[in-house]
Backbone as CSV, one residue per row, in Angstrom:
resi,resn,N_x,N_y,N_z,CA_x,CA_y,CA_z,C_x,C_y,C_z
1,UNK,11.856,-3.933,-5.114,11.052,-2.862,-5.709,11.912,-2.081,-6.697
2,UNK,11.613,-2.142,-7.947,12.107,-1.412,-8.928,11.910,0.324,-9.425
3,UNK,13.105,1.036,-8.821,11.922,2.895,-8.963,12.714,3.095,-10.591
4,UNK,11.607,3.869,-10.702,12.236,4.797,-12.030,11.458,6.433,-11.555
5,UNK,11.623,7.783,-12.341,11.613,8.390,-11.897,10.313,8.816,-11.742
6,UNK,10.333,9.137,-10.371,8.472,9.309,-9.430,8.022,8.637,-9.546
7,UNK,8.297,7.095,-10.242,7.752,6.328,-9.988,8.575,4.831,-9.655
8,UNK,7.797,3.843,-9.136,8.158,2.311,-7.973,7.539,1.637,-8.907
9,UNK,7.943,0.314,-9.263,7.689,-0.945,-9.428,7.731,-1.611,-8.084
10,UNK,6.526,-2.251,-7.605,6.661,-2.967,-6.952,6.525,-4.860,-7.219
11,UNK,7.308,-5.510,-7.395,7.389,-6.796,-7.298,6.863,-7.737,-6.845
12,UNK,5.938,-8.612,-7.059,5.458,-9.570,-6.237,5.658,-10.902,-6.298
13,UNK,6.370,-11.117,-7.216,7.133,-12.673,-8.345,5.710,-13.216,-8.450
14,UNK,4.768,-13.650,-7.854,3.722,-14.266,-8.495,2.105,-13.535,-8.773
15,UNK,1.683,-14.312,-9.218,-0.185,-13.779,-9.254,-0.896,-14.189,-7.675
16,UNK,-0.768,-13.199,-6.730,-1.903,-12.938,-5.820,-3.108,-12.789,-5.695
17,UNK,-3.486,-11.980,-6.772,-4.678,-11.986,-6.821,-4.540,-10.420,-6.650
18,UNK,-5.793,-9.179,-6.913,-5.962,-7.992,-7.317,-6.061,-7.530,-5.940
19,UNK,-6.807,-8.168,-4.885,-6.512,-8.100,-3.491,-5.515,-7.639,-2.929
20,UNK,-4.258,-8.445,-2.966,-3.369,-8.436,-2.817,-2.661,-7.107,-3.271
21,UNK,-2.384,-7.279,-4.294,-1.845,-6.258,-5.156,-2.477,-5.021,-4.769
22,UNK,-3.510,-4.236,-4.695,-3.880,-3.544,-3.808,-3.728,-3.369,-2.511
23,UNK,-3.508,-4.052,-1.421,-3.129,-4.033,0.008,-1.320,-3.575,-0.249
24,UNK,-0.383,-4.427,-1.143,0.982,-3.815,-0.901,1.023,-2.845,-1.445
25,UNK,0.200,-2.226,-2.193,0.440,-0.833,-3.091,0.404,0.060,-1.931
26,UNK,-0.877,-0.105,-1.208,-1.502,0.933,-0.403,-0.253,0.806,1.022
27,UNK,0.510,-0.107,1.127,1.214,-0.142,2.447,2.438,0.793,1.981
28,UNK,2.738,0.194,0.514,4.061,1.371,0.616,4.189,2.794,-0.002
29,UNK,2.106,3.022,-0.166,1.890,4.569,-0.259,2.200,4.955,1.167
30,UNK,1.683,4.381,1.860,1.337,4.873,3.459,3.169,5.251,3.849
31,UNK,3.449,4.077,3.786,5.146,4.171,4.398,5.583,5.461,3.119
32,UNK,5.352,6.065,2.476,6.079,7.153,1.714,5.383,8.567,2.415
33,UNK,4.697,7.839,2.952,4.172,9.443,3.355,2.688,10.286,2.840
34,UNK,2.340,9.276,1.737,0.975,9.505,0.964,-0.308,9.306,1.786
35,UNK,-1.175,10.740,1.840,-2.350,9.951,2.658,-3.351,9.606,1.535
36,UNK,-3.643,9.745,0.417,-4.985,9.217,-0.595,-3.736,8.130,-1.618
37,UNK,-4.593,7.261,-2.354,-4.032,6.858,-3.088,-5.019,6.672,-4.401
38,UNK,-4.690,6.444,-5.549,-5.462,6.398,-6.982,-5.124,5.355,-7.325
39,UNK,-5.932,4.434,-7.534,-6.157,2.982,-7.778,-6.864,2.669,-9.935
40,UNK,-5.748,2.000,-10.238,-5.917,2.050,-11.708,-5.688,0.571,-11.958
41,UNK,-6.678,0.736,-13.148,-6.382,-0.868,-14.238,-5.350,-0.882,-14.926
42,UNK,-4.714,-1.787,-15.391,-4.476,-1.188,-16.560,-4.932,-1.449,-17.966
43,UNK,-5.449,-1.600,-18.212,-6.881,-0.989,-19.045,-7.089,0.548,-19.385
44,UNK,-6.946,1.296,-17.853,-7.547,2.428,-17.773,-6.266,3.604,-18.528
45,UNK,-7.225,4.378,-19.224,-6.345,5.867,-19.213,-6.629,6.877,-18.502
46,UNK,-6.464,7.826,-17.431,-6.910,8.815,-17.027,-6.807,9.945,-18.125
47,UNK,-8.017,10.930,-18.181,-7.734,12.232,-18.567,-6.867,12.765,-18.153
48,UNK,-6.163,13.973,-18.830,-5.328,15.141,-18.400,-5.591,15.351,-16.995
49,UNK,-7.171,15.725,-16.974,-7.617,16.859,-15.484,-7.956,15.458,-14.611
50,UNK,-8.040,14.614,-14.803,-8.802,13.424,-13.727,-8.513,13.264,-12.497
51,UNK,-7.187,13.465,-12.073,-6.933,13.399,-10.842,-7.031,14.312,-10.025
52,UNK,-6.919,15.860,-10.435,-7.018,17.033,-10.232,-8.482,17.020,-9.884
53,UNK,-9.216,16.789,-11.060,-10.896,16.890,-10.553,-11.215,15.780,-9.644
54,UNK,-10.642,14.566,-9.294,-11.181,13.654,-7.891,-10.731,14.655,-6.796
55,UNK,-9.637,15.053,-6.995,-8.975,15.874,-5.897,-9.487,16.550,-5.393
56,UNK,-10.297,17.671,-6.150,-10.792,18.817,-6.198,-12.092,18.237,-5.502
57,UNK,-12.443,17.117,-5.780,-14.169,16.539,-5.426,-13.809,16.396,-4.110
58,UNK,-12.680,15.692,-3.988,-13.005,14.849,-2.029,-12.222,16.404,-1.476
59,UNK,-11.820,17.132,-1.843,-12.010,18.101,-0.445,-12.959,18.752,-0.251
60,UNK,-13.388,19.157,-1.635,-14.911,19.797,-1.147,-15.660,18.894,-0.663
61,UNK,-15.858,17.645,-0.644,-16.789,16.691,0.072,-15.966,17.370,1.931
62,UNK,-14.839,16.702,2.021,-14.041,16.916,3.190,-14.461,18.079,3.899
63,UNK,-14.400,19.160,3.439,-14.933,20.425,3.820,-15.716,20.801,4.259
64,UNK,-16.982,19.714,3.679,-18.465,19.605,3.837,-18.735,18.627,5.153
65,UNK,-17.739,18.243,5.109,-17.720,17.186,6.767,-18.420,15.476,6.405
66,UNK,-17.916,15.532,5.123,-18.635,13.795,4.683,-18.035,13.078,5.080
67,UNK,-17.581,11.852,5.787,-16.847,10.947,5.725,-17.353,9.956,4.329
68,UNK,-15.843,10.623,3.347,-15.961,9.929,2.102,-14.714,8.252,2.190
69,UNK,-15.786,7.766,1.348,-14.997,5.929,1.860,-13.970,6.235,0.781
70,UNK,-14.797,6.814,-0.927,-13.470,7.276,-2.064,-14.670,8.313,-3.006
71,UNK,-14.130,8.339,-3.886,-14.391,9.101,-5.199,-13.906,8.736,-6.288
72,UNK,-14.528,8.322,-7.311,-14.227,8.124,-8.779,-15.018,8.768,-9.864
73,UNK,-14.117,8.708,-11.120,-14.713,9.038,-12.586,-16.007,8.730,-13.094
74,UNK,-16.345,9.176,-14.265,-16.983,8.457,-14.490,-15.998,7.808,-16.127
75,UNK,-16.219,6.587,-17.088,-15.546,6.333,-17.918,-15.761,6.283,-18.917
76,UNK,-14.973,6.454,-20.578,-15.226,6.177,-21.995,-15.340,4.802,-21.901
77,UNK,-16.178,4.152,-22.654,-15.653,2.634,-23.243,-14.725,3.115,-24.306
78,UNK,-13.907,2.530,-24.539,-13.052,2.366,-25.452,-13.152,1.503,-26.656
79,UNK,-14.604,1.234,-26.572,-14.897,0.398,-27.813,-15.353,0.642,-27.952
80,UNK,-16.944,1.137,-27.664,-18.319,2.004,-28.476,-18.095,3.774,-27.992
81,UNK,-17.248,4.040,-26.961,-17.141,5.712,-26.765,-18.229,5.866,-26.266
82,UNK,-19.005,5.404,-25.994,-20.108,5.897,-24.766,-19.403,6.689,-23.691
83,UNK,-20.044,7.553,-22.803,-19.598,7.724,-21.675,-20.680,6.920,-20.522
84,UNK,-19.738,6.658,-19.665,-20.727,5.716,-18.343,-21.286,6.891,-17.459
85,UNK,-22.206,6.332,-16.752,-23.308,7.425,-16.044,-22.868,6.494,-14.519
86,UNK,-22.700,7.741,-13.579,-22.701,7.071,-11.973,-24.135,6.416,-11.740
87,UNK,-24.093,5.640,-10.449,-25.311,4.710,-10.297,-25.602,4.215,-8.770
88,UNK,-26.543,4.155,-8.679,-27.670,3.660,-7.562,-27.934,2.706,-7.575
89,UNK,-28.328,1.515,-6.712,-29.043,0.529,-6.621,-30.930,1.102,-6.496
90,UNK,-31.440,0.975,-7.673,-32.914,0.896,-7.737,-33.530,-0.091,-7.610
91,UNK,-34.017,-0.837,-6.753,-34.781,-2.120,-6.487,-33.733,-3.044,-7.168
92,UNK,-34.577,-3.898,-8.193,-33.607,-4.665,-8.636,-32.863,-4.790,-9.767
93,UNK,-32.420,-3.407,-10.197,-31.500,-2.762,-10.921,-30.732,-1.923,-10.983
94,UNK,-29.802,-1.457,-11.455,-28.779,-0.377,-11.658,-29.591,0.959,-11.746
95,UNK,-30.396,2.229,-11.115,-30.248,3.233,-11.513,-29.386,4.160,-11.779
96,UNK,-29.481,4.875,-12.716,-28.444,5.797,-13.229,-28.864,7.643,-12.738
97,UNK,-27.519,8.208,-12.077,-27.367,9.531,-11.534,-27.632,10.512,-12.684
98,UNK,-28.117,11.342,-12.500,-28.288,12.751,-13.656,-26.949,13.361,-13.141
99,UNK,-26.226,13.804,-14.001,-24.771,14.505,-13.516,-24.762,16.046,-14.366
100,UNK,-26.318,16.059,-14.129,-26.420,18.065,-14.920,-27.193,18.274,-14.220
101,UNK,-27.246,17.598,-12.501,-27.490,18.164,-11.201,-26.659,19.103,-10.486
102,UNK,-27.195,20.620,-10.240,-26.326,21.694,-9.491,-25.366,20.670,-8.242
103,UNK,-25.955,19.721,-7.525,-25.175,19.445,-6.710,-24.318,18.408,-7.080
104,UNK,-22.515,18.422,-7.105,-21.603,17.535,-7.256,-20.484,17.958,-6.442
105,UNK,-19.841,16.743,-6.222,-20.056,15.487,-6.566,-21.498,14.561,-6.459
106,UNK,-21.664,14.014,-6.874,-22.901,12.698,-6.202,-22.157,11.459,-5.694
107,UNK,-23.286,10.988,-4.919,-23.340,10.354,-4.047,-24.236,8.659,-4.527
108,UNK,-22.864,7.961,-4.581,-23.613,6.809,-5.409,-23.478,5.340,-4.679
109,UNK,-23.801,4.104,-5.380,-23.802,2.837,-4.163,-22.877,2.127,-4.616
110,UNK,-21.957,2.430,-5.962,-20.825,1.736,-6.533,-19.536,2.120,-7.081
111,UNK,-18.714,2.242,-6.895,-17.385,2.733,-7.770,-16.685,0.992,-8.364
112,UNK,-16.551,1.224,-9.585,-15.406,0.245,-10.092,-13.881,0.734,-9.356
113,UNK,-12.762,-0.183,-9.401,-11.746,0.082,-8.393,-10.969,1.119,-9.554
114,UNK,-10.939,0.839,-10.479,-9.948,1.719,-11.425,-10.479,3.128,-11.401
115,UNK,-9.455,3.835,-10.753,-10.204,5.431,-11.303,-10.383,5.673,-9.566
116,UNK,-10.578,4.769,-8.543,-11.007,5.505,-7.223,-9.828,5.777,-6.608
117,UNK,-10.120,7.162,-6.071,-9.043,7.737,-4.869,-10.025,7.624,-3.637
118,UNK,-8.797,7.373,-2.511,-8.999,6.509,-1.759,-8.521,6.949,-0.502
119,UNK,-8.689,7.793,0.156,-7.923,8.336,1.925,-7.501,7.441,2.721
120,UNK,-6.283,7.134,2.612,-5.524,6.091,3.249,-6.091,6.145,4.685
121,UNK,-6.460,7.294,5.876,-7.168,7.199,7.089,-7.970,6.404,7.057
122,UNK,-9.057,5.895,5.952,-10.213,5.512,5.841,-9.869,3.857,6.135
123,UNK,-9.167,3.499,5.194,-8.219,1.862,5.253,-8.098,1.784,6.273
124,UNK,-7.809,2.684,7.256,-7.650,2.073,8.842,-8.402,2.056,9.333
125,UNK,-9.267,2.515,9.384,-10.503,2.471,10.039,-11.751,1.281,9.423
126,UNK,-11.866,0.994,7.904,-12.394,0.143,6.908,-11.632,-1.261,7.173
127,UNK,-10.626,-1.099,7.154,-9.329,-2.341,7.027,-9.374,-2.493,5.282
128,UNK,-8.425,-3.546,5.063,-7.744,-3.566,3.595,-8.586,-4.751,2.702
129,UNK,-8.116,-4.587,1.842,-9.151,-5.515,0.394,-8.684,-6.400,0.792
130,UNK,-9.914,-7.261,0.893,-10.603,-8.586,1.189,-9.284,-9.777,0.144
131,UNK,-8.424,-10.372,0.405,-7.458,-11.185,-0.519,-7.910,-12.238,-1.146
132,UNK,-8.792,-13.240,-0.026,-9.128,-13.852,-0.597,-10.594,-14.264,-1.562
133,UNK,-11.074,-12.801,-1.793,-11.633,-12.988,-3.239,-11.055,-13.075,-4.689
134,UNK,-9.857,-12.665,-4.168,-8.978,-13.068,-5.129,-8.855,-11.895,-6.897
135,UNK,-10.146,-11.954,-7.411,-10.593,-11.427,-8.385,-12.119,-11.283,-8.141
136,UNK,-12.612,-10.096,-8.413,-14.202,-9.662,-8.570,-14.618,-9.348,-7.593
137,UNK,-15.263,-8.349,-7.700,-15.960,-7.885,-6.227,-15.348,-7.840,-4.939
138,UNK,-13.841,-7.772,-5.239,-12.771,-7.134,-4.282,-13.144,-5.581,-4.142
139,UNK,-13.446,-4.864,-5.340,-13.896,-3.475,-4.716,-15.227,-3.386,-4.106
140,UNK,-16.270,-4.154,-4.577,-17.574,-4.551,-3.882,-17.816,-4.637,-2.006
141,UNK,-17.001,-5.745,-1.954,-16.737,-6.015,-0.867,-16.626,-4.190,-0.220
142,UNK,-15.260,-4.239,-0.466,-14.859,-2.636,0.287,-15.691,-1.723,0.718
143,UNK,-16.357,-1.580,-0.452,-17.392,-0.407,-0.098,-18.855,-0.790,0.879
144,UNK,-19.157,-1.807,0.391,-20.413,-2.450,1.467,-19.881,-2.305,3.255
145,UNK,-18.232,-2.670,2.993,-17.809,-2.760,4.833,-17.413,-1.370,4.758
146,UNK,-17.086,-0.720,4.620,-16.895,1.207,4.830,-18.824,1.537,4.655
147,UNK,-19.388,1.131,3.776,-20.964,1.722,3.827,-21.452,1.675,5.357
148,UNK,-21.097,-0.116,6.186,-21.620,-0.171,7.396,-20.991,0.370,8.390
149,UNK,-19.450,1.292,8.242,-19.008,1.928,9.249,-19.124,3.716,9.355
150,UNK,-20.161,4.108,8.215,-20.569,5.457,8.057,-20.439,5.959,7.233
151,UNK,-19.446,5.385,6.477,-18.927,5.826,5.169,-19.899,6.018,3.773
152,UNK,-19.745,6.954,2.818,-20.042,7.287,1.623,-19.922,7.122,0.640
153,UNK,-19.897,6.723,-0.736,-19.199,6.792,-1.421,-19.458,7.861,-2.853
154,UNK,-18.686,8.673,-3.811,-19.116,9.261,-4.477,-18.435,9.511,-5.810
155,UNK,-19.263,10.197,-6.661,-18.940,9.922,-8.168,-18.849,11.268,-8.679
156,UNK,-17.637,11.816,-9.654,-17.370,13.151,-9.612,-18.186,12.684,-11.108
157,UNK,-18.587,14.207,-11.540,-18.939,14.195,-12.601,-18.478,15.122,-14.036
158,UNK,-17.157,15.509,-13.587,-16.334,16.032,-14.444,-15.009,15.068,-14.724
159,UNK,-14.290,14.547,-13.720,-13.643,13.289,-13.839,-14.236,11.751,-14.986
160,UNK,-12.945,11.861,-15.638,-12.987,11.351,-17.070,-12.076,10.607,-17.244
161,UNK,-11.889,8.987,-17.149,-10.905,8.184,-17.989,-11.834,7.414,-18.943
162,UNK,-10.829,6.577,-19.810,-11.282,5.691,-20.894,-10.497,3.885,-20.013
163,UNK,-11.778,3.130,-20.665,-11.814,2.440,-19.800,-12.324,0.987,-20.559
164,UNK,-11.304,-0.313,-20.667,-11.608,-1.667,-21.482,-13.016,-2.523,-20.750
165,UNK,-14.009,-2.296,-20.899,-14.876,-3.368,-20.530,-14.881,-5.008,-20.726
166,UNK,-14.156,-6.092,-20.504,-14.700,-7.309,-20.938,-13.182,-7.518,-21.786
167,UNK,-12.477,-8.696,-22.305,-11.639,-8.804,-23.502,-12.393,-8.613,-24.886
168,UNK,-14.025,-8.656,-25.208,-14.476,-9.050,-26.336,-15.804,-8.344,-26.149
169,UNK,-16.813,-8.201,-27.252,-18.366,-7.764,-26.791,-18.963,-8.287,-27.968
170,UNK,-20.511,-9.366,-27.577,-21.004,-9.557,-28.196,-22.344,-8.295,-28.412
171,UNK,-22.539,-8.242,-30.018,-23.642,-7.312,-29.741,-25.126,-8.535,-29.838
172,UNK,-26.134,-7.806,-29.120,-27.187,-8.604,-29.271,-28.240,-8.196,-29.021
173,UNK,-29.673,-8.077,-29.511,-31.109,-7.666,-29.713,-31.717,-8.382,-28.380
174,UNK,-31.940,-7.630,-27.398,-32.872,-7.869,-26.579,-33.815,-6.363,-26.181
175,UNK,-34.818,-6.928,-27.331,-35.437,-4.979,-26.787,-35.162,-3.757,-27.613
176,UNK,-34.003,-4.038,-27.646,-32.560,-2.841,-28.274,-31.396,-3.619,-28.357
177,UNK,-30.544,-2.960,-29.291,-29.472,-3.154,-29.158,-28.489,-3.392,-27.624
178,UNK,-27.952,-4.512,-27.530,-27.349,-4.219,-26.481,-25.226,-4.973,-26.684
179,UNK,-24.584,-3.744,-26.370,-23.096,-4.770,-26.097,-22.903,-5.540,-24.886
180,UNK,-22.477,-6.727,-24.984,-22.197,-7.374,-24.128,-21.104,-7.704,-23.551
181,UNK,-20.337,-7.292,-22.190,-18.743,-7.689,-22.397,-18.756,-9.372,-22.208
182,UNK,-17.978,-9.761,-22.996,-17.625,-10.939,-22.716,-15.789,-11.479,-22.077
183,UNK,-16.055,-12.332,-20.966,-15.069,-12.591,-20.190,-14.123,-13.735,-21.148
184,UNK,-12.930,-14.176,-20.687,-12.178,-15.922,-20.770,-13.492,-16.160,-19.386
185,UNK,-13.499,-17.915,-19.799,-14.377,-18.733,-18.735,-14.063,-18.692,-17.160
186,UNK,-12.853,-18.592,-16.936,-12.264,-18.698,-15.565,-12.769,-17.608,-15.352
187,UNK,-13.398,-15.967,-15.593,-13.721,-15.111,-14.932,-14.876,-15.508,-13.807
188,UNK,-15.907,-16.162,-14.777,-17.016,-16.387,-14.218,-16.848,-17.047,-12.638
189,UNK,-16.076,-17.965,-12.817,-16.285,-18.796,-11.932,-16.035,-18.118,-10.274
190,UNK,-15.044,-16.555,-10.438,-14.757,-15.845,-9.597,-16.186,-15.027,-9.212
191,UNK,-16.610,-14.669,-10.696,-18.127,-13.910,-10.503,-18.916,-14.212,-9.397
192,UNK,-19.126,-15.437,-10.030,-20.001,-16.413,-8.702,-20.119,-16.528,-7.727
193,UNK,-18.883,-17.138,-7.770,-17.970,-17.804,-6.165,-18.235,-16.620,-5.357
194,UNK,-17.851,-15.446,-6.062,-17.330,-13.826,-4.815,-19.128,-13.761,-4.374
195,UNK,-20.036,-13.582,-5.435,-21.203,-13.271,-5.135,-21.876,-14.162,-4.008
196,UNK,-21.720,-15.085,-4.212,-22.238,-16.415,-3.232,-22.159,-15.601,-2.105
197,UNK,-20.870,-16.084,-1.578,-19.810,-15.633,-0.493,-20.232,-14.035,0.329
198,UNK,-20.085,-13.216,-0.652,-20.600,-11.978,-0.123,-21.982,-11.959,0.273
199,UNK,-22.376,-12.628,-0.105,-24.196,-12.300,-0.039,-24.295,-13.234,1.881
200,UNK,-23.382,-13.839,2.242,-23.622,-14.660,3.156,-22.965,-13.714,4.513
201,UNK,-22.272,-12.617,4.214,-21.258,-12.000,4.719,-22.221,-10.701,5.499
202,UNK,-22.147,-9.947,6.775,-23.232,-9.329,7.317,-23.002,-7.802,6.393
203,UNK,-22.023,-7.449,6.072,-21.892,-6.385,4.968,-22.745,-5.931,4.025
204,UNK,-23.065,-7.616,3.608,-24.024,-7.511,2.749,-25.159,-6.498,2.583
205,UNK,-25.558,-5.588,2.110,-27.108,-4.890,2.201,-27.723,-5.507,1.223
206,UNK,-29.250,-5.600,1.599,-30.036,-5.820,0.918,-30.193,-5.403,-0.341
207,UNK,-30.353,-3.935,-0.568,-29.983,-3.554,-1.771,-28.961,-4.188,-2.815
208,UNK,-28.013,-4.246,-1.939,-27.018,-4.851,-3.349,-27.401,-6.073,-3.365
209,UNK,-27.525,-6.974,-3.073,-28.430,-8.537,-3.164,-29.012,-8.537,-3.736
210,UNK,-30.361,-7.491,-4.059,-31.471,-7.510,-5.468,-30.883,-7.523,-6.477
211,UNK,-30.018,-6.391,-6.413,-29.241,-5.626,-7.376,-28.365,-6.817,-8.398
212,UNK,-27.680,-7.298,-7.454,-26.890,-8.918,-7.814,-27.243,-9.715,-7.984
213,UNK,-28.617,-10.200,-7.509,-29.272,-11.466,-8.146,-29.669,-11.675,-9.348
214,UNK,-30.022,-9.948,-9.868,-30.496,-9.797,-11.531,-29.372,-10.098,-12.374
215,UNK,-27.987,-9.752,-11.771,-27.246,-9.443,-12.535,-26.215,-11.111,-12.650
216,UNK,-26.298,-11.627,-11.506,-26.356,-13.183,-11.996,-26.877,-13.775,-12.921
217,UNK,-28.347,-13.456,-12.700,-29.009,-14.327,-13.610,-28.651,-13.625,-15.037
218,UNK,-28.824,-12.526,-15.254,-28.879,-11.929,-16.801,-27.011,-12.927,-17.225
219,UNK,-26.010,-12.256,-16.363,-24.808,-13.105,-16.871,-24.992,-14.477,-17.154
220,UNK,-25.757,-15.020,-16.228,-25.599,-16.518,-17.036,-26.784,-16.932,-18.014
221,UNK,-27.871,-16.128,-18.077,-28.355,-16.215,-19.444,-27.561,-15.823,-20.428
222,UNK,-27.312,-15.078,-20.679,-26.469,-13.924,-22.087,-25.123,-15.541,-21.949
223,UNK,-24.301,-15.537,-21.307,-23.269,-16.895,-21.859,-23.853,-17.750,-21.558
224,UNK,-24.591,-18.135,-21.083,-25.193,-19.853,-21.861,-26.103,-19.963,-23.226
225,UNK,-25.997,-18.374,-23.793,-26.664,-18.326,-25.338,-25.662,-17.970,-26.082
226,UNK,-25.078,-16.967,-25.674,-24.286,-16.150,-26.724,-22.233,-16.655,-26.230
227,UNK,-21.976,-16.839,-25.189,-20.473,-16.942,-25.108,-20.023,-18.242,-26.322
228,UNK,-18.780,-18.037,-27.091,-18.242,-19.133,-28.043,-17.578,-20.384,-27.158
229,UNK,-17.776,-20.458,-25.355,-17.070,-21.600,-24.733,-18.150,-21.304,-23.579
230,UNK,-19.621,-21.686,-24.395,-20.587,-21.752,-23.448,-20.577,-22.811,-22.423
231,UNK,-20.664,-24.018,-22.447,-20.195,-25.309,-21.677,-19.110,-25.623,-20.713
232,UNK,-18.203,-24.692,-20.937,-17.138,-24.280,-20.060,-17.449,-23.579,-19.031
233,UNK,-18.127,-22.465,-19.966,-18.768,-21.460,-19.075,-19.497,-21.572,-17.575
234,UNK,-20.667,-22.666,-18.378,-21.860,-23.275,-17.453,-20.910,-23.794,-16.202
235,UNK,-20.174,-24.584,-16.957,-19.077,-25.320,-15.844,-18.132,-24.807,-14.403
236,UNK,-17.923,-23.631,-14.831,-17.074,-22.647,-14.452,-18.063,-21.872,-13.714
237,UNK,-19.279,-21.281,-13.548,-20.461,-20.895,-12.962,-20.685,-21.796,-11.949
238,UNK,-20.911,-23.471,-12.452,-21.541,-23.998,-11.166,-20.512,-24.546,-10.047
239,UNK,-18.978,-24.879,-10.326,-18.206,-25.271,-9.829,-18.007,-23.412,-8.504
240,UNK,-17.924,-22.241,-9.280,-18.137,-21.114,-8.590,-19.067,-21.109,-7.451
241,UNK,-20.457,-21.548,-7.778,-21.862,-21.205,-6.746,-21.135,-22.599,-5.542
242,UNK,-20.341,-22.980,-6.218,-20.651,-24.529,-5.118,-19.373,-24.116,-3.906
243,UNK,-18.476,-23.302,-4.668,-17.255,-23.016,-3.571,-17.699,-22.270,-2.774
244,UNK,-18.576,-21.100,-3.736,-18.906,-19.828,-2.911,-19.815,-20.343,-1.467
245,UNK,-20.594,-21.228,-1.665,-21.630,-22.079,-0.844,-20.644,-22.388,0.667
246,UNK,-19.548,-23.249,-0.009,-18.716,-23.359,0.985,-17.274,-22.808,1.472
247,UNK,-17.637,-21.556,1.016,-16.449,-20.957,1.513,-15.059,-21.246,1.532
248,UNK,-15.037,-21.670,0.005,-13.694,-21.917,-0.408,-13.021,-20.880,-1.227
249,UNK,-12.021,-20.373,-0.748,-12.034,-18.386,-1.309,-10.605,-19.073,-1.896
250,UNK,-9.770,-17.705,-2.019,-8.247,-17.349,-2.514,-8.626,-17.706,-4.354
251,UNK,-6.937,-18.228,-4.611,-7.211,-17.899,-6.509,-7.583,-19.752,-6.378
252,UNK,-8.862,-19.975,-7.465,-9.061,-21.405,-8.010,-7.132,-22.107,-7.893
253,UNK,-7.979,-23.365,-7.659,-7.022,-24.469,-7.384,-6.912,-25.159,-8.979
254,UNK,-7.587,-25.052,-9.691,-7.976,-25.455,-10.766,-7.284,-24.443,-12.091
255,UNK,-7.068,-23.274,-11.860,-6.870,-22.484,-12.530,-5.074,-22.610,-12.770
256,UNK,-4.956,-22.495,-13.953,-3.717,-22.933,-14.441,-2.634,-21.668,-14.121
């Protein structure tokens, strides 16, 4: 482990997978003495106040007697500057939180992992990110198994980073304008695979299953029209549904 000042490099000589890399982070917060930890991309920038305002969110949740699973931002894209809106599972779509509601934090059915703080008590009681999903829906997972042990999860609405969606975005007319992030092909095949897999897993809620089935299908419409290594793509999708089927997890064997 490499320190520089207040801050550790930790070492892993190879690619584990984001799983991974998350479980040793969080072991040698714990062994320092840290009880929350802040979980980042790197991608991500936090605001100035961001950590201060999660901070500020989970004790007043704490206070309030929630058992919170975490708390996160909400984010800039860094390519169109939108700001992202917290969210709900609405039937079989994403609803979006009003955050110029008197009551905050809110209380939502998803956090992306970058940006969430995280009460190390909770990990013990939850247990640690799932490894062998390897990539995708490693934070998914988490929150569905803390959802079925009482847990909450919630979205501050003054908390602010900027945040890379996708390596690339196609824009494209369906309706409206819409950006699209676009992945390398090997993402997909994790997409899949994790979704399969989870959906078979008792964690699972129903809700997120609607929620995910749309969002399958829309992904593999949008790249089997619009991705520039569509055929790969397709490829990389069905070789995914077929592992996920059989429960063949950790990082692709295939993957270079």
């Amino acid at each position: 482990m490499m320190m520089r000042p207040n801050a550790a490099l930790l070492s892993l000589g190879r690619n584990l997978g984001i799983g991974a890399a998350l479980n040793h982070g969080m072991r040698e917060a714990r062994a320092a003495g840290c009880d929350t930890v802040l979980l980042m991309d790197q991608d991500s920038i936090p605001s100035a106040s961001m950590v201060s305002d999660l901070s500020r969110g989970l004790r007043h949740l704490c206070a309030r007697g929630e058992k919170v699973a975490a708390i996160g931002p909400r984010f800039i894209d860094r390519e169109s500057g939108s700001l992202s809106h917290h969210v709900i599972f609405a039937g079989w779509r994403v609803g979006r939180i009003d955050c110029h509601a008197p009551e905050q934090p809110v209380e939502v059915d998803f956090l992306i992992t970058s940006g969430s703080l995280i009460p190390l008590d909770v990990v013990n009681t939850v247990g640690p990110f799932d490894e062998g999903l390897f990539i995708d829906h490693v934070d998914t997972e988490w929150v569905l198994r803390a959802q079925t042990k009482g847990y909450r999860v919630f979205g501050d609405c003054t908390a602010v980073m900027e945040h890379d969606l996708g390596e690339w975005r196609r824009r494209i007319w369906l309706g409206r304008w819409r950006e699209v992030p676009i992945h390398k092909p090997f993402r997909y095949y994790y997409i899949f695979r994790n979704s399969i897999w989870l959906r078979q897993q008792p964690q699972a809620s129903a809700e997120w299953k609607r929620v995910d089935a749309t969002r399958l299908m829309q992904i593999f419409g949008f790249m089997a029209l619009f991705h520039p290594q569509r055929l790969t793509v397709i490829r990389m999708i069905l070789r995914g549904l077929c592992d996920g089927l059989r429960g063949n997890m950790g990082k692709d064997s295939g993957e270079q």
